[in-house]
C-alpha positions as a LaTeX table, in Angstrom:
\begin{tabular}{lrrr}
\hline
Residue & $x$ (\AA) & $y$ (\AA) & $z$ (\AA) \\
\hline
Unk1 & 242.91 & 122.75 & 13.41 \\
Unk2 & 240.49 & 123.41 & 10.78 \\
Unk3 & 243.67 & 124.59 & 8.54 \\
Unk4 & 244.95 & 121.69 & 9.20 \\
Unk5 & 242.05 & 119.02 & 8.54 \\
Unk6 & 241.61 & 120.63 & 4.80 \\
Unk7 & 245.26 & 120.27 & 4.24 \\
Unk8 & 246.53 & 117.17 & 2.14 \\
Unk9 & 248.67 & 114.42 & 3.36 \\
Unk10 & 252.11 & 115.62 & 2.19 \\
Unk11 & 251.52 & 118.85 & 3.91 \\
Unk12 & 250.58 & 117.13 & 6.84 \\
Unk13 & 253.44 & 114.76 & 7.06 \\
Unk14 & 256.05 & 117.50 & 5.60 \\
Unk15 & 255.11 & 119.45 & 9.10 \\
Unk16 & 254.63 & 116.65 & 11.51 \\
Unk17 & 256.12 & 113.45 & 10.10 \\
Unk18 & 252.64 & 111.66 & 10.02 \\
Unk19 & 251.12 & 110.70 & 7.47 \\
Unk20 & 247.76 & 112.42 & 7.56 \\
Unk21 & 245.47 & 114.53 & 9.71 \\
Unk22 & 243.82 & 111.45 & 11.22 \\
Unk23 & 246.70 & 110.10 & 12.64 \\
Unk24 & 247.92 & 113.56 & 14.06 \\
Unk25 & 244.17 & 114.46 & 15.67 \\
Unk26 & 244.50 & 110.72 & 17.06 \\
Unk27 & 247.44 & 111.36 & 18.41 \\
Unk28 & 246.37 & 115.11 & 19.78 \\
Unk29 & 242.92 & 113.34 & 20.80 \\
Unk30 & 244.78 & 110.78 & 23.46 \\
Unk31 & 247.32 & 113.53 & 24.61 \\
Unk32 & 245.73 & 116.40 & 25.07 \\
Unk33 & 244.10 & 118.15 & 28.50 \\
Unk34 & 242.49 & 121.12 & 29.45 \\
Unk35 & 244.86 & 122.49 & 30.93 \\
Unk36 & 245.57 & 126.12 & 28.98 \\
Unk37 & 248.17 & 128.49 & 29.92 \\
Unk38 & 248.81 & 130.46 & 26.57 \\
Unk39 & 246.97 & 132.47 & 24.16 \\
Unk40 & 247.58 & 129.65 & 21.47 \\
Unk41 & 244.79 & 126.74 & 21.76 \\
Unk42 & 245.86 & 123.03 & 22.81 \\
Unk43 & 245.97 & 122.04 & 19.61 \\
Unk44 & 248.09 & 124.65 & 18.40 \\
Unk45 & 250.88 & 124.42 & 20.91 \\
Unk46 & 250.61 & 120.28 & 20.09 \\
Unk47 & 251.46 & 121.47 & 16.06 \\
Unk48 & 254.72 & 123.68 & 17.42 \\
Unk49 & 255.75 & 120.67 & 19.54 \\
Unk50 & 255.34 & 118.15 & 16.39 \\
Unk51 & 257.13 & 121.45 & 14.34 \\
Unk52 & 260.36 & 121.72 & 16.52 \\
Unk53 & 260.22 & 117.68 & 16.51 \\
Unk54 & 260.28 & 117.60 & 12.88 \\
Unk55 & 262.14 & 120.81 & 11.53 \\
Unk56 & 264.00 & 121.77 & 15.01 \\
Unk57 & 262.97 & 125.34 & 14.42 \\
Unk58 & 264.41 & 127.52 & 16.72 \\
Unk59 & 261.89 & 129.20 & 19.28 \\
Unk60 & 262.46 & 132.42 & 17.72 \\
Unk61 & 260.91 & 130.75 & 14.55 \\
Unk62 & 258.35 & 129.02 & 16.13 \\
Unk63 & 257.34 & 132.85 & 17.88 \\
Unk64 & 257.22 & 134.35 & 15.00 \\
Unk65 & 255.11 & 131.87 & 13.12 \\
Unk66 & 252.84 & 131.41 & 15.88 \\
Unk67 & 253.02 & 134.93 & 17.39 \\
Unk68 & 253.70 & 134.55 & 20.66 \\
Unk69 & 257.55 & 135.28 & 22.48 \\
Unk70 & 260.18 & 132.86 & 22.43 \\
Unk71 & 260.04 & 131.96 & 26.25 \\
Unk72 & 256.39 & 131.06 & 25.46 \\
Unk73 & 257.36 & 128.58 & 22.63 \\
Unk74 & 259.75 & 127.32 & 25.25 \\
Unk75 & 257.14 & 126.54 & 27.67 \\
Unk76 & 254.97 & 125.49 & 25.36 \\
Unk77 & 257.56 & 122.21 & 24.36 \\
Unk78 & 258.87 & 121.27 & 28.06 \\
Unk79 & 254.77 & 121.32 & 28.64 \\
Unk80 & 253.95 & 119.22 & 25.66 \\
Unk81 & 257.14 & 116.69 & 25.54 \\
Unk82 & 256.60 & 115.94 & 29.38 \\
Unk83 & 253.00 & 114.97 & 28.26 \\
Unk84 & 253.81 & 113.37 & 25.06 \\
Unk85 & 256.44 & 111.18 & 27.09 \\
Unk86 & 254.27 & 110.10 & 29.56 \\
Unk87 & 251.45 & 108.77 & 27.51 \\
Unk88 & 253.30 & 107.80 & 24.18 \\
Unk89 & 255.94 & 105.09 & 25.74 \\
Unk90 & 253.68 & 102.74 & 26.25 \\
Unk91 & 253.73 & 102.31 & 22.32 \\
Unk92 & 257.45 & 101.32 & 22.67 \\
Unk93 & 256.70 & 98.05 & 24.68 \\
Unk94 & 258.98 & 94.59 & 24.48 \\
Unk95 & 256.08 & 92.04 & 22.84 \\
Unk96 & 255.25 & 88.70 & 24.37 \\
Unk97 & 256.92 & 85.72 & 22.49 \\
Unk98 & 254.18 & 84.25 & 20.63 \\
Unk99 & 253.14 & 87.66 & 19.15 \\
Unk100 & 256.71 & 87.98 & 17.59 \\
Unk101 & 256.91 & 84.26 & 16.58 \\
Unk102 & 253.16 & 84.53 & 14.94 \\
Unk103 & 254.15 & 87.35 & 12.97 \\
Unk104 & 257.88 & 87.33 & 12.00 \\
Unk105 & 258.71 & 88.06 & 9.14 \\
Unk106 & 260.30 & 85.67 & 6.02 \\
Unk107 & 263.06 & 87.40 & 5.54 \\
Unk108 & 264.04 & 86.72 & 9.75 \\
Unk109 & 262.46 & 83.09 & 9.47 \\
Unk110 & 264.69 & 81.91 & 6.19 \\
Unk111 & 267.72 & 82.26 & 8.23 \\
Unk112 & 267.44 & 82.24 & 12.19 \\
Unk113 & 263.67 & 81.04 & 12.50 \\
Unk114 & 261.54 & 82.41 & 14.28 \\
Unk115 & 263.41 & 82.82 & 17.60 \\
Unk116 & 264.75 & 86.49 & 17.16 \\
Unk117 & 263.26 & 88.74 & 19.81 \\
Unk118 & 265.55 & 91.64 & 18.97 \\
Unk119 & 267.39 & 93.31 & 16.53 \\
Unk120 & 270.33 & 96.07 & 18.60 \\
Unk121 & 272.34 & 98.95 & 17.63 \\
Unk122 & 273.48 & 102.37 & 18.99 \\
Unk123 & 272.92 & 105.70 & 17.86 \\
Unk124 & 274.89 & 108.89 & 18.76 \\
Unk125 & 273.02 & 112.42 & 18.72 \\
Unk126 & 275.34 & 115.27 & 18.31 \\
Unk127 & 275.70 & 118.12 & 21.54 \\
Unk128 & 277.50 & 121.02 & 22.18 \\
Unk129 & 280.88 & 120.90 & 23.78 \\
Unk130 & 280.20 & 121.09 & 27.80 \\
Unk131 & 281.94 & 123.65 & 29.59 \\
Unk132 & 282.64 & 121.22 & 32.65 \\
Unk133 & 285.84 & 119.12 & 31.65 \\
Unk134 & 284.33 & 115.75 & 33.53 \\
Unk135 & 281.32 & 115.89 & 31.47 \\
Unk136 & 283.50 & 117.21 & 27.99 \\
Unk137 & 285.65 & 113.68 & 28.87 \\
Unk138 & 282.56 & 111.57 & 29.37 \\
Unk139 & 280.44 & 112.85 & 26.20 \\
Unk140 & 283.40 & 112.67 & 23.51 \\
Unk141 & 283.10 & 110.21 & 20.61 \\
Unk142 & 286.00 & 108.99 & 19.43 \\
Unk143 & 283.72 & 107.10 & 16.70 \\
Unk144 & 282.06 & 110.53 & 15.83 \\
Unk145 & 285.10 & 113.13 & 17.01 \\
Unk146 & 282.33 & 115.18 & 18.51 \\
Unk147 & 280.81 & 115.49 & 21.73 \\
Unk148 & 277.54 & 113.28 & 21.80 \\
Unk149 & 274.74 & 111.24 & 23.61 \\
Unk150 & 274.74 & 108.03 & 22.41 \\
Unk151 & 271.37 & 105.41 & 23.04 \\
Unk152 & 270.68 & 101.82 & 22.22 \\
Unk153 & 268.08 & 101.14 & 20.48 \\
Unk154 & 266.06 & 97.45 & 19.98 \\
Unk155 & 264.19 & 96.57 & 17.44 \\
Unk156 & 261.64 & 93.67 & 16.98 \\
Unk157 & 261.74 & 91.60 & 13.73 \\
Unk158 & 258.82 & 93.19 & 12.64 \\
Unk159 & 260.44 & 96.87 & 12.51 \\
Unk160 & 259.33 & 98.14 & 15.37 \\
Unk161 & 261.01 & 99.80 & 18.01 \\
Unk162 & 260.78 & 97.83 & 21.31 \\
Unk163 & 263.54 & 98.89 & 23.61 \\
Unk164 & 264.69 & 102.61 & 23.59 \\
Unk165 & 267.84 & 103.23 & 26.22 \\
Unk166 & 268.22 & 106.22 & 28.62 \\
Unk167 & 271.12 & 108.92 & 26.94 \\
Unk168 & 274.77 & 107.55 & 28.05 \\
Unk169 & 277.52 & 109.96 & 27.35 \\
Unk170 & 279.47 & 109.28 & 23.58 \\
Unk171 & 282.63 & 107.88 & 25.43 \\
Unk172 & 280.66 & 104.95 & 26.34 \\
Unk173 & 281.75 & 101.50 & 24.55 \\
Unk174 & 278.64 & 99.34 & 23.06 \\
Unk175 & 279.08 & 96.51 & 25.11 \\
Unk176 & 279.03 & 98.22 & 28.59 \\
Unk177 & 275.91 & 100.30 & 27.54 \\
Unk178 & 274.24 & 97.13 & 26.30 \\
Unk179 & 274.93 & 95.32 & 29.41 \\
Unk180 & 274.04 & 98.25 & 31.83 \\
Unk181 & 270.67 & 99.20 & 30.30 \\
Unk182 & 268.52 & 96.87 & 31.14 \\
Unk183 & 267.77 & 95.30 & 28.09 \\
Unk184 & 269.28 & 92.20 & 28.56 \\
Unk185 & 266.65 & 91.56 & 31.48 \\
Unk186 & 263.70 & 91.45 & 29.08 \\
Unk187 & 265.31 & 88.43 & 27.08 \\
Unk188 & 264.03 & 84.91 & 27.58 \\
Unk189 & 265.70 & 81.59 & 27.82 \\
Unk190 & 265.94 & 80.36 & 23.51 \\
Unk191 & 266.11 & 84.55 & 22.47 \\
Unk192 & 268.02 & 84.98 & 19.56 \\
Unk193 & 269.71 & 88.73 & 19.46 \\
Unk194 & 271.26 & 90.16 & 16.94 \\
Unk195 & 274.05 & 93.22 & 16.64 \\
Unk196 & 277.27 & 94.72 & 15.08 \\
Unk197 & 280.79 & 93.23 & 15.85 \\
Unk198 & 281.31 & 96.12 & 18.61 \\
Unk199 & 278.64 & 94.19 & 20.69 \\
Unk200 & 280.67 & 91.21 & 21.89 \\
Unk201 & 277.90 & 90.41 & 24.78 \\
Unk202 & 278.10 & 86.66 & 24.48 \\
Unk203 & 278.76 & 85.79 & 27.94 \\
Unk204 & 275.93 & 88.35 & 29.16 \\
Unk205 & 273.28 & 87.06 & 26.69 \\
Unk206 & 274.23 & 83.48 & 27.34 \\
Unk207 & 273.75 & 84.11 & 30.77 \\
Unk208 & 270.28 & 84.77 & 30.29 \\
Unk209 & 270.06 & 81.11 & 28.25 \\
Unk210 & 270.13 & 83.32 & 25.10 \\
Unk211 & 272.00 & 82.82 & 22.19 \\
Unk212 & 273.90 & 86.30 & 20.18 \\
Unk213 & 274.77 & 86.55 & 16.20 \\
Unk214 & 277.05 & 88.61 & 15.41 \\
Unk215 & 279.30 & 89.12 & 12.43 \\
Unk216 & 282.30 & 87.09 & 11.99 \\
Unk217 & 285.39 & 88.86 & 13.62 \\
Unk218 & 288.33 & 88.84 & 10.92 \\
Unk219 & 291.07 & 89.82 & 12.88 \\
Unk220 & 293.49 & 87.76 & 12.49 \\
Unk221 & 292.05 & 85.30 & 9.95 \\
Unk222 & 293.47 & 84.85 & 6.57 \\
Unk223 & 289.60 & 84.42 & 5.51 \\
Unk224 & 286.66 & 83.40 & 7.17 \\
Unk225 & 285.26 & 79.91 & 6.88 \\
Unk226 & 281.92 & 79.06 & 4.45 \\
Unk227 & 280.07 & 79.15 & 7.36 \\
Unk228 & 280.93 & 82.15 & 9.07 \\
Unk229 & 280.67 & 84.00 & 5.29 \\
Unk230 & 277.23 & 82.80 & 5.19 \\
Unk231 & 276.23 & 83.49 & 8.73 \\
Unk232 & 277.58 & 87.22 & 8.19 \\
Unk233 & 275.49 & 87.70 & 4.76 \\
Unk234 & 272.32 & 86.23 & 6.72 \\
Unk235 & 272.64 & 89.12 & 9.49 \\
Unk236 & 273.65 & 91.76 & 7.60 \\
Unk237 & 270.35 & 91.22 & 5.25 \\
Unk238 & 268.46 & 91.75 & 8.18 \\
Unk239 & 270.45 & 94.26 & 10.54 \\
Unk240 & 270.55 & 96.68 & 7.13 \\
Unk241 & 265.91 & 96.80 & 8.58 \\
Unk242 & 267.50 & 98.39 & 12.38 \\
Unk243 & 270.01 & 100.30 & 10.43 \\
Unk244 & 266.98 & 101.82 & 8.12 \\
Unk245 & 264.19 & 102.40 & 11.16 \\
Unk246 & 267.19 & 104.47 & 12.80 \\
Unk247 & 267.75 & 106.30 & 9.94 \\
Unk248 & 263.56 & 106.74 & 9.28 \\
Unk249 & 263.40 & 108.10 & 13.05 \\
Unk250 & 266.49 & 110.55 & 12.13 \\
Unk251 & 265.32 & 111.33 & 9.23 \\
Unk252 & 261.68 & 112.60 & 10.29 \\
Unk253 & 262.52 & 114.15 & 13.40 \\
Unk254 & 265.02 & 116.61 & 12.19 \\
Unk255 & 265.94 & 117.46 & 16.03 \\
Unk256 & 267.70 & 114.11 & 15.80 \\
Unk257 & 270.44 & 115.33 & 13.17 \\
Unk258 & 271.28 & 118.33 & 14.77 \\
Unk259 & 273.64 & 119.52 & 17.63 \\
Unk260 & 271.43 & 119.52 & 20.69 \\
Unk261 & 272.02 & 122.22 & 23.23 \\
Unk262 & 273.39 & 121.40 & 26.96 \\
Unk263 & 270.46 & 122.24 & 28.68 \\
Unk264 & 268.84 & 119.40 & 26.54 \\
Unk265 & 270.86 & 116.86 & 27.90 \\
Unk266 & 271.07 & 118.08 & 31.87 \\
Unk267 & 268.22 & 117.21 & 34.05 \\
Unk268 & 266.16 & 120.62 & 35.32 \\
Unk269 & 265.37 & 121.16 & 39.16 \\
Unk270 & 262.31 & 118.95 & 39.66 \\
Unk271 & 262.21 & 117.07 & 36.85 \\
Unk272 & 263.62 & 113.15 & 36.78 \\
Unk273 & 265.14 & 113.04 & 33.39 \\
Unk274 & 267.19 & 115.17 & 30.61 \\
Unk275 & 264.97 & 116.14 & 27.96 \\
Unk276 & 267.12 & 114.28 & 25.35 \\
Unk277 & 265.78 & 111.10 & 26.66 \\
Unk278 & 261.81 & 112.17 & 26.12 \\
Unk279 & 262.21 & 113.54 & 22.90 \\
Unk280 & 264.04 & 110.26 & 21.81 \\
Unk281 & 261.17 & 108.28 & 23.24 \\
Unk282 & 258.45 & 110.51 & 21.81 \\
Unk283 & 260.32 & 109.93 & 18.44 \\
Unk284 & 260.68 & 106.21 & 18.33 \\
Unk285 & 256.70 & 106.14 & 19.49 \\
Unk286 & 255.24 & 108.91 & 17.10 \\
Unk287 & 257.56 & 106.45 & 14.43 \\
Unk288 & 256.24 & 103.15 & 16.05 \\
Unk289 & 252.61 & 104.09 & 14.50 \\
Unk290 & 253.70 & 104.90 & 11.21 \\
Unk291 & 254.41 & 102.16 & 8.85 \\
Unk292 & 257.18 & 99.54 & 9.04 \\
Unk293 & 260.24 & 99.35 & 6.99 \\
Unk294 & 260.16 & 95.72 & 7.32 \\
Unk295 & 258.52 & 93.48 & 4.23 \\
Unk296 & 256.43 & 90.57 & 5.65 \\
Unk297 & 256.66 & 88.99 & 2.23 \\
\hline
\end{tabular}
């Protein structure tokens, strides 16, 4: 820890994805117990977690660099994710109306308002090839010709993540994971929610007394009308901030781009959910305090 504090901010945020020591003893500070199992102090077990986050070092790595065996280090990050889950989702929460409305930004306002509440997409993480055939079926991506987990993710106007899904195998279409997640519960009667072509939801979100932007669809068209042109080019300016906060969360959490072992994505004897779907969350929250991609200008 004391390392650590004298270190400057690009070594911080090269081995945790935070931008200084502040942030990561704030972090440690509202996470941490006293509960201590391993020869390695709290902190120090909180710094391999944030490592295999960031780097996905395998445990033999992280044993080696922090002297201790490999089922240790393994311990060590179903310990600390469980505990980083629990009290780090709260940071992904869905805001109240007016807080999005008072603070939306221009580039939202200029052409839908201020009624957006979300911004949607998917996101596929890579696994290895199952051995059972059902769940080999169920986990291939046509999209991505690999086996996968894919997620939906929402995000608020103002760049921040505010819905994170639970891991649905890669076979699964946009629309049916969008309308089976939940997140078209948390919408409001005037929401404005914006996605890709592949999420044609429009009956679901009207439903809900919500309206859905999408992209113009140009099958079948010679050429899309003036208004549908400029309707696309308004949504694409802004759905390019979701496509950029994905890649941000990818793109510091390392463990993200990589092909995730099975046992990630299984659920273990006692527990009540695959580790794929905490280390997503703690991503998206450790990212929600960081700054926003968005400009407010």
């Amino acid at each position: 820890e004391e390392f650590m504090k004298k270190a400057d901010d690009k070594f911080v945020q090269h081995y945790t994805g935070l931008h200084n020591f502040q942030l990561v003893k704030s972090v440690y500070d509202f996470v941490a117990s006293k509960e201590q199992n391993t020869k390695l102090s709290a902190f120090q077990e909180f710094m391999v977690t944030l490592i295999k986050l960031r780097h996905n070092s395998s445990s033999q790595d992280l044993a080696y660099r922090f002297d201790v065996s490999s089922s240790t280090i393994s311990r060590i990050l179903l310990k600390w994710l469980i505990a980083l889950d629990v009290k780090l989702k709260p940071l992904i929460m869905w805001p109240e109306r007016d807080e999005l409305r008072a603070t939306m930004p221009n580039c939202f306002q200029e052409s839908f308002g201020d009624k957006v509440a979300v911004v949607i997409d998917c996101f596929e993480v890579f696994i290895e090839r199952p051995s059972n055939l059902l769940a080999r079926s169920c986990t291939w991506s046509s999209y991505k010709h690999h086996n996968t987990i894919k997620l939906l993710i929402g995000i608020t106007p103002q760049g921040v993540v505010s819905y994170i899904s639970d891991a649905w195998g890669g076979r699964v279409s946009d629309k049916y994971l969008t309308e089976h997640c939940g997140i078209l519960g948390k919408l409001l009667p005037g929401d404005v929610i914006l996605a890709d072509r592949g999420f044609d939801i429009r009956d679901s979100v009207g439903m809900r007394q919500a309206k859905l932007h999408i992209p113009a669809f140009t099958r079948g068209k010679k050429q899309l009308t003036a208004m549908e042109i400029e309707e696309t080019r308004s949504i694409a300016n802004v759905r390019i901030h979701v496509e950029r906060v994905i890649g941000t969360v990818r793109q510091k959490y390392k463990i993200l781009q990589e092909t995730l072992p099975i046992d990630f994505v299984t659920i273990r004897a006692g527990e009540e959910c695959p580790l794929i779907d905490r280390i997503v969350t703690v991503c998206c929250a450790l990212s929600n305090i960081c700054n926003s991609v968005v400009p407010f200008d």
